[in-house]
MIKOLLO-324894 format. One line per field, with one value per residue (C-alpha): residue in one letter; x, y, z. Coordinates in nm, 2 decimals, m for minus. Layout:
N
res A, ... $
X X, ... $
Y Y, ... $
Z Z, ... $
//
This chain:
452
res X, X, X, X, X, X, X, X, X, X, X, X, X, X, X, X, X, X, X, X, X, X, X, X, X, X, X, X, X, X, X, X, X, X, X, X, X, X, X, X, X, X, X, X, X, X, X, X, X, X, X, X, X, X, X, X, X, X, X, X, X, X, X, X, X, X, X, X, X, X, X, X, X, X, X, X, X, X, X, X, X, X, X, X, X, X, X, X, X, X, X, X, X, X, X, X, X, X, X, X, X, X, X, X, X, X, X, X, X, X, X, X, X, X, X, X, X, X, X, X, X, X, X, X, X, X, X, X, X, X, X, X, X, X, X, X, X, X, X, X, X, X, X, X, X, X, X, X, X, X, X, X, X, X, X, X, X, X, X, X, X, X, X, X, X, X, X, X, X, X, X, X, X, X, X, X, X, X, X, X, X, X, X, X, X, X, X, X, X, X, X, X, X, X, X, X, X, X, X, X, X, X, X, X, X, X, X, X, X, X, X, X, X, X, X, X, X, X, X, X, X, X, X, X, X, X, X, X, X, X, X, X, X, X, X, X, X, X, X, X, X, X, X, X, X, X, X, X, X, X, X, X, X, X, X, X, X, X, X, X, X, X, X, X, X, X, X, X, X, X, X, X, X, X, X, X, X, X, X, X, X, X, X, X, X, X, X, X, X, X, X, X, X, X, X, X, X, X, X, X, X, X, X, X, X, X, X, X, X, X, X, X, X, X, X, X, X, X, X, X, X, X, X, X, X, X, X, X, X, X, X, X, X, X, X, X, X, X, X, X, X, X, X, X, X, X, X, X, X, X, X, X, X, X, X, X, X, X, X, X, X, X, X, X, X, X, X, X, X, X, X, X, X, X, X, X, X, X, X, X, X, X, X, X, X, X, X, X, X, X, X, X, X, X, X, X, X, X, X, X, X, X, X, X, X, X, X, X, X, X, X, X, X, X, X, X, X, X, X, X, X, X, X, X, X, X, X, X, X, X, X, X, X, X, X, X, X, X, X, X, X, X, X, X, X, X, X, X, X, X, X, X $
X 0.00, 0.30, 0.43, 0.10, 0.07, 0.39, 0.34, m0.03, 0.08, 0.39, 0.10, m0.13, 0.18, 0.35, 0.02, 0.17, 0.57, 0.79, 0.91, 1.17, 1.26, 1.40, 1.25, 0.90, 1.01, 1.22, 0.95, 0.67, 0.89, 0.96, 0.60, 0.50, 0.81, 0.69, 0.32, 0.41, 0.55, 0.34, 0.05, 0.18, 0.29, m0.04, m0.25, m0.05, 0.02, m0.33, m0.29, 0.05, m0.13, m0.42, m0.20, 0.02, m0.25, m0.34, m0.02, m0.09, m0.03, 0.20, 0.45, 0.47, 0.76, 0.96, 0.81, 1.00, 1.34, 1.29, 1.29, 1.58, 1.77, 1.66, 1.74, 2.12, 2.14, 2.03, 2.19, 2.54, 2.37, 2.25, 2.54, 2.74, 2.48, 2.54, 2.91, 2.91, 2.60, 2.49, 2.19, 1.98, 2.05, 2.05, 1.72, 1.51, 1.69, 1.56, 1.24, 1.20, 1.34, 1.06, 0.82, 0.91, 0.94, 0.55, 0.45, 0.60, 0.38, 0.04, 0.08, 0.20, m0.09, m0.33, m0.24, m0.19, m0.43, m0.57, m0.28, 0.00, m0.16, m0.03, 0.30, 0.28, 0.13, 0.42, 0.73, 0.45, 0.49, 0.86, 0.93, 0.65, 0.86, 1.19, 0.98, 0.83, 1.15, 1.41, 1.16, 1.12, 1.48, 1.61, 1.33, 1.46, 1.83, 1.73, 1.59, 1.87, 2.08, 1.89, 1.80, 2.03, 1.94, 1.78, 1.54, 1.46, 1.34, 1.11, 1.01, 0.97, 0.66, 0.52, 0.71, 0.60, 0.21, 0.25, 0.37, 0.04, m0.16, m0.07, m0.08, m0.47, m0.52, m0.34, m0.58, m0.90, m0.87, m0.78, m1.03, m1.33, m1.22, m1.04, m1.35, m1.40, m1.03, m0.86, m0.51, m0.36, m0.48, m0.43, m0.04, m0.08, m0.17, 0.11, 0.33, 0.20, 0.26, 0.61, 0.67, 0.55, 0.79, 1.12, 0.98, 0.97, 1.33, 1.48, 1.28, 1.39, 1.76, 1.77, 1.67, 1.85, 2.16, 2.04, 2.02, 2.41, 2.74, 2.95, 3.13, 2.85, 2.63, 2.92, 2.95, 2.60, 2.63, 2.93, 2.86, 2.91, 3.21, 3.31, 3.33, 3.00, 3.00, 3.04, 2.69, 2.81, 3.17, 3.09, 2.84, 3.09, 3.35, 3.09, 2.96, 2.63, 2.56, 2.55, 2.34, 2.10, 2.12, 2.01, 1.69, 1.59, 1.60, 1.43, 1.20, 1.17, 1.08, 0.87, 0.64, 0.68, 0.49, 0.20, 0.19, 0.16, m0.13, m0.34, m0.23, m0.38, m0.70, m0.78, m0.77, m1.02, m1.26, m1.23, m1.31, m1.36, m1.04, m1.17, m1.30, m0.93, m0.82, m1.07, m0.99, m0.62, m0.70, m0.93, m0.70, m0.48, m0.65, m0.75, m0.45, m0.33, m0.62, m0.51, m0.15, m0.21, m0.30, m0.01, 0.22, 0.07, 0.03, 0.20, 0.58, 0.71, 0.59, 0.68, 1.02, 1.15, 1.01, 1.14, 1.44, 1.51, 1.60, 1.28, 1.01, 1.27, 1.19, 0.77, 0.74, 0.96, 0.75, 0.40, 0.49, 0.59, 0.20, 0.05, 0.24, 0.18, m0.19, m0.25, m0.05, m0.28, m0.61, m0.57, m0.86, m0.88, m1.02, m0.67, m0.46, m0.61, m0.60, m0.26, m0.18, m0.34, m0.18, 0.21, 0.12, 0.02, 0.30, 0.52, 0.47, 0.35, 0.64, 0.88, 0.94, 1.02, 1.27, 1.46, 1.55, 1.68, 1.91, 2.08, 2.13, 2.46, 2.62, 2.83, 2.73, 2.80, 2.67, 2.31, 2.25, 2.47, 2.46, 2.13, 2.00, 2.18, 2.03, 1.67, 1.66, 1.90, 1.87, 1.48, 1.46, 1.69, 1.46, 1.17, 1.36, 1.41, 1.04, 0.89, 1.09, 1.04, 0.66, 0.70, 0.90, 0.64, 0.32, 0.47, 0.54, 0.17, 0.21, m0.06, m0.10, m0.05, 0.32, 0.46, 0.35, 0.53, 0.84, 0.80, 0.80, 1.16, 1.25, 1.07, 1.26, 1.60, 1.49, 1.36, 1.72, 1.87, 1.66, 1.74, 2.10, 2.10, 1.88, 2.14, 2.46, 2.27, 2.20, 2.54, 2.65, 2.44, 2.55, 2.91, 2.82, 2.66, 2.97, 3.19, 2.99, 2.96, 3.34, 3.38, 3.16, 3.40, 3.63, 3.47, 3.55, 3.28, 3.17, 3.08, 2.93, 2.58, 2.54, 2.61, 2.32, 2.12 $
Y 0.00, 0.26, 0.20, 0.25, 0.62, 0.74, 0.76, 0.90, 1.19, 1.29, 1.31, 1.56, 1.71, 1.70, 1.94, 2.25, 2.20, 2.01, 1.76, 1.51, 1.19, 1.23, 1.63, 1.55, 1.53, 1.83, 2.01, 1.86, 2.01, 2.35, 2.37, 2.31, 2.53, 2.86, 2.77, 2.82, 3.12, 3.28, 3.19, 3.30, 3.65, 3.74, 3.63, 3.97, 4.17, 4.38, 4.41, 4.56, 4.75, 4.88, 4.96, 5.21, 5.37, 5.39, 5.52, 5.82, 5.80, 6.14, 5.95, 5.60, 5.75, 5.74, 5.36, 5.32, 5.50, 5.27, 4.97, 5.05, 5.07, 4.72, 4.58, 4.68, 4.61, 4.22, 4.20, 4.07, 3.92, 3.70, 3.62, 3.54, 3.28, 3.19, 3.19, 2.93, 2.71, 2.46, 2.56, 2.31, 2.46, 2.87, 2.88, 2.71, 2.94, 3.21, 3.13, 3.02, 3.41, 3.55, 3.30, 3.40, 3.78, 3.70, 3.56, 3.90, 4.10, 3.92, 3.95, 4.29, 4.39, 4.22, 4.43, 4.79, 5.04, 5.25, 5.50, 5.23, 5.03, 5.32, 5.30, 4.90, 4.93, 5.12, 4.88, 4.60, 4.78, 4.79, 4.44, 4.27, 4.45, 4.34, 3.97, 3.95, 4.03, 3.84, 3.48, 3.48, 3.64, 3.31, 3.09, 3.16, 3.15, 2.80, 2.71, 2.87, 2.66, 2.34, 2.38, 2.48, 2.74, 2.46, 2.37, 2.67, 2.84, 2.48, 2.51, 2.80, 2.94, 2.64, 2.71, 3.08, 2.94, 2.76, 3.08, 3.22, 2.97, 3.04, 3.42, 3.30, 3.10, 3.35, 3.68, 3.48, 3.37, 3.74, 3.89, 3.66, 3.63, 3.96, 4.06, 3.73, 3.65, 4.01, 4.08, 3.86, 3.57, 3.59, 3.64, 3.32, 3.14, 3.31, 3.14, 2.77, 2.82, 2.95, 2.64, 2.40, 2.59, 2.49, 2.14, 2.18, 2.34, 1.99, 1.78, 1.96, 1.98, 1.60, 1.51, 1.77, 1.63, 1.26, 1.35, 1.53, 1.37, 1.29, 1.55, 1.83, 1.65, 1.70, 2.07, 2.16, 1.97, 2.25, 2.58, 2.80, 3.02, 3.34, 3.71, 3.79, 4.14, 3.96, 4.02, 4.39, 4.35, 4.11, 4.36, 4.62, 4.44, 4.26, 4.44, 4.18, 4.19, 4.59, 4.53, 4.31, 4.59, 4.88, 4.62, 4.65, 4.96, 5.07, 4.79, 4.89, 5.26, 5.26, 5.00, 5.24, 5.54, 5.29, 5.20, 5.56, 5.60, 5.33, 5.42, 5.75, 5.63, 5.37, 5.64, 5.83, 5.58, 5.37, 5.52, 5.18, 4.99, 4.67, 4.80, 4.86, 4.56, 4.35, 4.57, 4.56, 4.20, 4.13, 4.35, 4.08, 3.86, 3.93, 3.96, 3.66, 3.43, 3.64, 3.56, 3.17, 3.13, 3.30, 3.10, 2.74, 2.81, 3.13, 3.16, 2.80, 2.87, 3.20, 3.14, 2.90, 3.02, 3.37, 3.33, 3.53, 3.88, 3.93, 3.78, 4.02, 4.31, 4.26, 4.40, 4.72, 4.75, 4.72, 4.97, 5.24, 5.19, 5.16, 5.51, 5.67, 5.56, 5.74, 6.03, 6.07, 5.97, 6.01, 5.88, 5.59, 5.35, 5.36, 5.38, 5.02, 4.86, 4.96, 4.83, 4.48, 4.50, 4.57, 4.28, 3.99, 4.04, 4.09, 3.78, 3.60, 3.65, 3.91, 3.71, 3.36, 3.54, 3.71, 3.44, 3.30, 3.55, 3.44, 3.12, 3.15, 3.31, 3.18, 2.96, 3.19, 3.49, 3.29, 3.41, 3.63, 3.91, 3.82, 3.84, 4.18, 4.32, 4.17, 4.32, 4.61, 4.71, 4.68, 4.89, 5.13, 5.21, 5.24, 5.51, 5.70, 5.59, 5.69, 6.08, 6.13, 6.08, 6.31, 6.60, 6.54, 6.62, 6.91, 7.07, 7.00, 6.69, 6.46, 6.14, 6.33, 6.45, 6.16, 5.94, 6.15, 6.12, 5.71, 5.70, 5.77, 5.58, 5.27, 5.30, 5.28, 5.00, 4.82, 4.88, 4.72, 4.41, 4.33, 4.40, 4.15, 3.90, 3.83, 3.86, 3.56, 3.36, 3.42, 3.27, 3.00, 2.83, 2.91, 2.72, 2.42, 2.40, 2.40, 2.10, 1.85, 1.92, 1.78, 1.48, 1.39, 1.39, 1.16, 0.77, 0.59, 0.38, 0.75, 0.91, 0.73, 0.84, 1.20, 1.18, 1.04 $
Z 0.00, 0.10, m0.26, m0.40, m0.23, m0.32, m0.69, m0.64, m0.43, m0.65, m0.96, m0.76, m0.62, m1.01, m1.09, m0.90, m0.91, m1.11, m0.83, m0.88, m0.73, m0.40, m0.35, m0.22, 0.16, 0.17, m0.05, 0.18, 0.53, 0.38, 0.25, 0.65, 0.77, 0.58, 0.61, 1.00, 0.96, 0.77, 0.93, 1.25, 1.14, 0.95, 1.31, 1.45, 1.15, 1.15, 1.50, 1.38, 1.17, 1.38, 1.65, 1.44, 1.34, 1.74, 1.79, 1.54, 1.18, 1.18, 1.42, 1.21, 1.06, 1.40, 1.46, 1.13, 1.28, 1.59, 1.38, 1.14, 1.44, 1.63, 1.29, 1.35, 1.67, 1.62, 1.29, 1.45, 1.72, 1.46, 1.27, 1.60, 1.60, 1.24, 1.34, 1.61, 1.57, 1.25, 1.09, 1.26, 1.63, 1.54, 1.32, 1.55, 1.86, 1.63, 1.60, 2.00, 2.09, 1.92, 2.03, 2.40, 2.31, 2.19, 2.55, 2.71, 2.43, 2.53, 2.87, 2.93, 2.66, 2.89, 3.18, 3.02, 3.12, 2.80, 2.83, 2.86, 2.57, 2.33, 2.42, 2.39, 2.05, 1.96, 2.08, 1.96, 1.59, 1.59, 1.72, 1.48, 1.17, 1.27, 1.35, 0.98, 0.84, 1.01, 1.05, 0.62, 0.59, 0.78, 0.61, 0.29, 0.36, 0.42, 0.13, m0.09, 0.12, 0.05, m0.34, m0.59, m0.85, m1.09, m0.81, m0.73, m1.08, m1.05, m0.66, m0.53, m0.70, m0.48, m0.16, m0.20, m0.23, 0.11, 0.23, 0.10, 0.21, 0.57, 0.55, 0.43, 0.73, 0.96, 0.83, 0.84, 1.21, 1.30, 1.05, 1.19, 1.60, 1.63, 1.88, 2.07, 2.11, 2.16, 2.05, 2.33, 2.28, 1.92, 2.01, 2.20, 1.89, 1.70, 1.96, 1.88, 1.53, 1.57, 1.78, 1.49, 1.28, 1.51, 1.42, 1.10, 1.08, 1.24, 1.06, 0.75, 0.84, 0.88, 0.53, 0.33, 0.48, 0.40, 0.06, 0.02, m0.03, 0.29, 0.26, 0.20, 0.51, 0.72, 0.59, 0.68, 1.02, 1.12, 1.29, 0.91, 1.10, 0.92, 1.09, 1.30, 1.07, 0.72, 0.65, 0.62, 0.48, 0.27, 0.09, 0.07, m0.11, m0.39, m0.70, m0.68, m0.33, m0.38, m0.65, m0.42, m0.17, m0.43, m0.53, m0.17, m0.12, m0.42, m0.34, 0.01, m0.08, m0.30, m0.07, 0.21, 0.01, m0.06, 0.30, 0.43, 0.20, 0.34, 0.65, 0.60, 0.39, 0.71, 0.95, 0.77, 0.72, 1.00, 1.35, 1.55, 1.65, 1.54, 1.25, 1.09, 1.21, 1.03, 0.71, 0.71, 0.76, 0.50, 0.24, 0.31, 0.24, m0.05, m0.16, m0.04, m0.25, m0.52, m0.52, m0.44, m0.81, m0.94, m0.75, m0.83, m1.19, m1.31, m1.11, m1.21, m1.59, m1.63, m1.44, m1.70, m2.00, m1.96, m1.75, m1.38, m1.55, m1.74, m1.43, m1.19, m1.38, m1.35, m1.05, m1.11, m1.42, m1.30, m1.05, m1.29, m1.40, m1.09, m1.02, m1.33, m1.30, m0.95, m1.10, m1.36, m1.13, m0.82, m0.61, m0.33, m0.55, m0.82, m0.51, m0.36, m0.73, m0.71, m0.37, m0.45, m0.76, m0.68, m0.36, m0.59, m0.83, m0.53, m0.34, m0.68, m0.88, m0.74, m0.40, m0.52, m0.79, m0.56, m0.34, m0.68, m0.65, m0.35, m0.49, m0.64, m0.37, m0.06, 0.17, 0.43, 0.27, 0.20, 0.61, 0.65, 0.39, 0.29, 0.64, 0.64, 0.31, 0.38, 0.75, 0.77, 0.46, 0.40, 0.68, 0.56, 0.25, 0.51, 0.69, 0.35, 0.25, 0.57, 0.59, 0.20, 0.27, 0.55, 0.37, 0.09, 0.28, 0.44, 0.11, 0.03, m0.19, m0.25, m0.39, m0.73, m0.64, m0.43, m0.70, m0.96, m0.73, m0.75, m1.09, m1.11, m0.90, m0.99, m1.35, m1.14, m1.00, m1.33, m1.46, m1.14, m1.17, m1.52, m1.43, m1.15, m1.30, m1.63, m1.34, m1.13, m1.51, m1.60, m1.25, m1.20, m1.57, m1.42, m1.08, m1.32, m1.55, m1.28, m1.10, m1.36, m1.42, m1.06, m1.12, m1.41, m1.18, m0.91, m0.93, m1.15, m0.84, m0.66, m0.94, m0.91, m0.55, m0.65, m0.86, m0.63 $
//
């Protein structure tokens, strides 16, 4: 009967990603891993939201400020971790820090008197934007450590849909028990998923070395050593990595403008506390059904057939319209369409191509330099995001002008992400040629393990 199952779940499995023989475990634990995640971070992300907007829109540029610097202060915290510990021992250490930083949240939240709950949404805001970005920063390190680049143009569009899938399940339980549950209960839940995600790390860790020569299993069973600020050097001294930090930051700022906007339209519109939570919430999740059916049936497709530098440059280029579009129409109705827009292509297409990227690099820049650029970094577009919005509206810009002011700056970044799209092609047929040279030169009793 096992034998029977095998080949019947690879064919329904076979409908959404190209799995091979010998993928289906690690693709079936990663699935579960950023499922977890996700889930867990969109059951707290409209209070995020809701709570930022309690703490006064006009000061969400400082929340930003605070967050840019918690980023750099856990940065090479982080990669000491990375230093000393195998991958198997610092992610889940990761996860468990936030987990318990959760428990703290949920019940000092229950004890704050109307005044103190203010303040509390505020550190709550920072600390849930340096959460989102480090748990998926360190997810994905993973799974560029775990697939090579050919896997990865053929499984991520499906890794990125279980990523959706739990930001679904995470918005619907806060959209529909925001009022009977409260915020701190809903942390609570957050906590249980994060747990199932340190399960899902060791179980994941355990088969990817199963499946690597000797010598790489031993490799990924060894702290990863290196200089707990290489995720900073290591940018400063690499043409590509620089390039990978100018995508962010376009990226980064241009996300940032759109986010003060709906900041400002939920404000307007929404008086009641849990009114704004339920919409941020159900924004997302509209979004998020959206972008499921891009990743099972557009990313994979569209990823081989036109290569990373073209599906890159999507996002950059939809943006251009989206801005041009509210330029030329400027009314709440363009600015969501936009919004939803720019989301679905983002975690549709632009997400799962980006962690391409990072494939070709070093081993020890895949968590240390990426963590850098897709914490410190992101966070450093916010900051110039965040102020630019700020200097904007006191000049008397409206949607109009600010969008005006993206469109420029979305063009740089379509340039940048063509540029780094043929660099990472050009690489990752270097990295191939150079690995089947070292099969050739493997014994012909070894070879057949290799391929295994």
């Amino acid at each position: 009967m096992p034998c029977e199952r095998a080949p019947r779940w690879r064919g329904a499995l076979a409908r959404f990603a190209d799995v091979r023989p010998g993928e289906t475990a690690l693709l079936g634990w990663s699935a579960g891993l950023v499922f977890s995640l996700l889930c867990a971070y969109y059951v707290i992300r409209p209070i995020r939201d809701e709570m930022g907007v309690l703490g006064g829109v006009q000061n969400l540029q400082w929340l930003f400020s605070a967050t840019l610097v918690a980023m750099l202060a856990l940065n090479p915290a982080f990669s000491a971790l990375v230093r000393r510990m195998p991958r198997e021992r610092f992610i889940p250490l990761t996860y468990l820090f936030f987990a318990a930083n959760l428990v703290v949240f949920a019940a000092v939240l229950q004890a704050a008197t109307p005044r103190q709950e203010v303040w509390v949404g505020r550190a709550f805001f920072v600390w849930t934007s340096v959460f989102n970005l480090f748990v998926v920063s360190v997810f994905w390190a993973l799974m560029v450590d775990v697939f090579d680049p050919a896997q990865g143009k053929r499984l991520f569009g499906f890794l990125s849909a279980g990523a959706t899938i739990g930001a679904i399940v995470g918005s619907s339980i806060t959209a529909s028990l925001a009022g009977e549950l409260g915020a701190s209960r809903l942390m609570l839940a957050s906590v249980i998923l994060l747990l199932v995600a340190c399960a899902c790390v060791r179980a994941l860790s355990r088969r990817s070395a199963a499946l690597r020569t000797a010598l790489e299993a031993d490799d990924e069973r060894h702290p990863i050593g290196g200089s707990a600020w290489a995720g900073l050097t290591h940018v400063a001294r690499s043409p590509y990595l620089l390039g990978l930090c100018a995508y962010m930051l376009l990226f980064s700022i241009t996300s940032t403008l759109l986010y003060f906007l709906q900041a400002g339209i939920a404000a307007e519109h929404f008086a009641d506390r849990t009114a704004r939570t339920r919409f941020f919430a159900s924004i997302d999740l509209a979004v998020n059904a959206m972008t499921l059916l891009v990743q099972l049936f557009v990313t994979g497709r569209l990823l081989r057939r036109l290569g990373v530098a073209l599906t890159a440059s999507v996002l950059p280029a939809l943006s251009i319209v989206g801005f041009g579009a509210l330029a030329l129409a400027p009314t709440v109705a363009v600015l969501v369409v936009a919004q939803v827009a720019r989301r679905v292509c983002n975690f549709g297409l632009a997400r799962p191509t980006r962690e391409l990227l990072f494939t070709v690099v070093s081993r020890e820049d895949k968590y240390k330099a990426k963590n850098a650029i897709d914490t410190v970094v992101y966070r450093a577009g916010d900051q110039v995001g965040s102020w630019s919005y700020a200097l904007l509206a006191s000049l008397g810009l409206g949607i109009t002008g600010i969008a005006l002011v993206a469109v420029p700056v979305s063009l740089a970044w379509l340039a940048n992400s063509y540029w780094l799209g043929r660099r990472q092609e050009a690489m990752a047929t270097r990295a191939e040629g150079l690995s089947a040279a070292a099969l050739r030169r493997r014994s012909p009793a070894k070879t057949p393990d290799a391929a295994s």
